[in-house]
N, C-alpha and C positions, 0 to 999 in steps of 0.2 A: 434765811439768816446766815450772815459770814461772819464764820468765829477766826481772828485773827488774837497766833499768839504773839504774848509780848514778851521775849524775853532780858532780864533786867542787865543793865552792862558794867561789867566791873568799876570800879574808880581807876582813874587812869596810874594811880602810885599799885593797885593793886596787879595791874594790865602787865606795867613798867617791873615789876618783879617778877612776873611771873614769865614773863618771856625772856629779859635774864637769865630765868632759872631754866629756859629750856633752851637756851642759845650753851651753859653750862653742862646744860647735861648732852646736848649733843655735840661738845667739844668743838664748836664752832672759831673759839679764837688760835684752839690748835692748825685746824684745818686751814682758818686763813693765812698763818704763818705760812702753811707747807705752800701752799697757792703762792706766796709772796717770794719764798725760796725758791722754787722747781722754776716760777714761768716769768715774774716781772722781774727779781732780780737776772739772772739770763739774758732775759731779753733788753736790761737799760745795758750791758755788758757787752754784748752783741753791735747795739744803735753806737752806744762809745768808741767802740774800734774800730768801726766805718764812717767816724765822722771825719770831714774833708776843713782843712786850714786852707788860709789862701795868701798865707806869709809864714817865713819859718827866719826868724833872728838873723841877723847876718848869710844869708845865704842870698845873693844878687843873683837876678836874670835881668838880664842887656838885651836890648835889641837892635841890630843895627842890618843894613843893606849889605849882599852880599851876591856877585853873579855865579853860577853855578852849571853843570851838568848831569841832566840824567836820563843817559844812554846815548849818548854823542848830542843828544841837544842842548845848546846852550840857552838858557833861562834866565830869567830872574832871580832873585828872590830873598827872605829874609832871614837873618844868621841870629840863632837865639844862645846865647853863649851862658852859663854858669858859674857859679867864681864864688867860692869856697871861702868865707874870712870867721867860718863859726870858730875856728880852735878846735876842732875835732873832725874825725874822718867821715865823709860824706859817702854814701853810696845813692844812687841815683838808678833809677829805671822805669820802666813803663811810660814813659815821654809820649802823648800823644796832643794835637790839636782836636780839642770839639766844636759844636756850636756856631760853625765858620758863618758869618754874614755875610751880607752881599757888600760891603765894603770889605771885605777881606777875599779877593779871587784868587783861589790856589790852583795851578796848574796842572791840567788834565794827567799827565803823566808823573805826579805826586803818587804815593802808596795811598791808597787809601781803604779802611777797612770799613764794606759794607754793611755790616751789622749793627753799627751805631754811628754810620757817617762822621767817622775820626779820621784822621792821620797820625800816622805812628813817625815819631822821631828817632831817631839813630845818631850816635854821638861822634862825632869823629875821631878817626882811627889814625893818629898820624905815623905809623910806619908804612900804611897804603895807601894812603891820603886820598884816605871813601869815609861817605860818613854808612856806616855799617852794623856798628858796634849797639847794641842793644840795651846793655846797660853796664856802668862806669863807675870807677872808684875815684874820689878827689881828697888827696890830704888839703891843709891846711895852704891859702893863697893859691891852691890851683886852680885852673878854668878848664870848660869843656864846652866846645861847640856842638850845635845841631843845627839841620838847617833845614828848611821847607822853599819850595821853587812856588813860583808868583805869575799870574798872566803878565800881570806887567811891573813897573817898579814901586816898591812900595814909598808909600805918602811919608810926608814929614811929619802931616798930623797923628799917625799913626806911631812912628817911633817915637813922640815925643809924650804922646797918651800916657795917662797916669787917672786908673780908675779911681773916680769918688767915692767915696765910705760908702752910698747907700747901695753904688751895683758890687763892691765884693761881700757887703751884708748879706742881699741878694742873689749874688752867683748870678746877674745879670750880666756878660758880655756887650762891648760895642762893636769888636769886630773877631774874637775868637775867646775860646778858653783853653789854657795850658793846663793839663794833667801829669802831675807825677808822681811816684813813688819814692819817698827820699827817706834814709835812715841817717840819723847824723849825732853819732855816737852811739848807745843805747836807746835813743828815742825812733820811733817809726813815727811818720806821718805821709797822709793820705792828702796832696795837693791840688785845690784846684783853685785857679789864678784866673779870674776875669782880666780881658785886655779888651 
């Protein structure tokens, strides 16, 4: 013989209060505040100040053909110039090429930093007339060149490219992506430009 007990089950408005009353008594909406203060607010604060724009108001980047050298070799290659018309003072740094395609051939003797297969850009210094300079102050209607050396000359298709809405959505590249650090006035922003 199997005695099977049965035990009878609350009404569900009876269930529904009473777990209430112990979500109450173990101070459960306190505790999710503190969880929602210590670790999700933080951390939406955190994702915020590392998010990447891929246009900032009035601030033009040009590109245009430009020959060059680096270390008595004469190159190719492309001049990526800056030009300030926000009304407020720009600073500028961390200039780097990422994401380079096979339609974009950079020059064996380019910098290039192995650890995340970049190129770092350097701005031109014109009382040495090297581009050297790391990072750069622009008032208002100034410009600043940088420039990157090319296997060979770069295309017309390429300077006249103008990415579609869906790859700078995307952060998809055709043939590089331009990173930078720009502050321009009291605002920071974290730049990355599909080209």
């Amino acid at each position: 013989m199997i005695l099977e007990i049965i035990t009878p089950t609350p009404n569900p408005p009876e269930s529904a209060l009473r777990y209430w009353k112990w979500l109450k008594d173990a101070d459960i909406p306190n505790f999710a505040i503190f969880l929602f203060t210590a670790i999700v607010w933080p951390l939406a604060l955190w994702v915020w100040s590392k998010r990447k724009v891929t246009t900032i108001p009035n601030l033009e980047v040009r590109l245009s053909r430009r020959r060059g050298k680096i270390d008595e070799t004469s190159c190719e290659g492309i001049e990526i110039t800056f030009v300030n018309k926000t009304g407020s003072v720009v600073y500028l740094s961390n200039g780097r090429l990422l994401g380079i395609t096979s339609d974009f051939a950079v020059h064996q003797l380019a910098a290039r930093d192995i650890s995340d297969s970049s190129y770092e850009l350097k701005f031109f210094d014109s009382a040495n007339k090297t581009f050297h300079i790391r990072q750069t102050i622009l008032q208002t209607d100034q410009s600043v060149d940088t420039w990157i050396a090319l296997v060979s000359e770069a295309s017309d298709a390429l300077l006249s490219y103008k990415p579609s809405a869906w790859r700078k959505f995307l952060n998809r590249q055709r043939y590089f992506r331009l990173e930078f650090l720009a502050v321009v006035g009291e605002d920071r922003f974290r730049v990355s430009l599909p080209y």
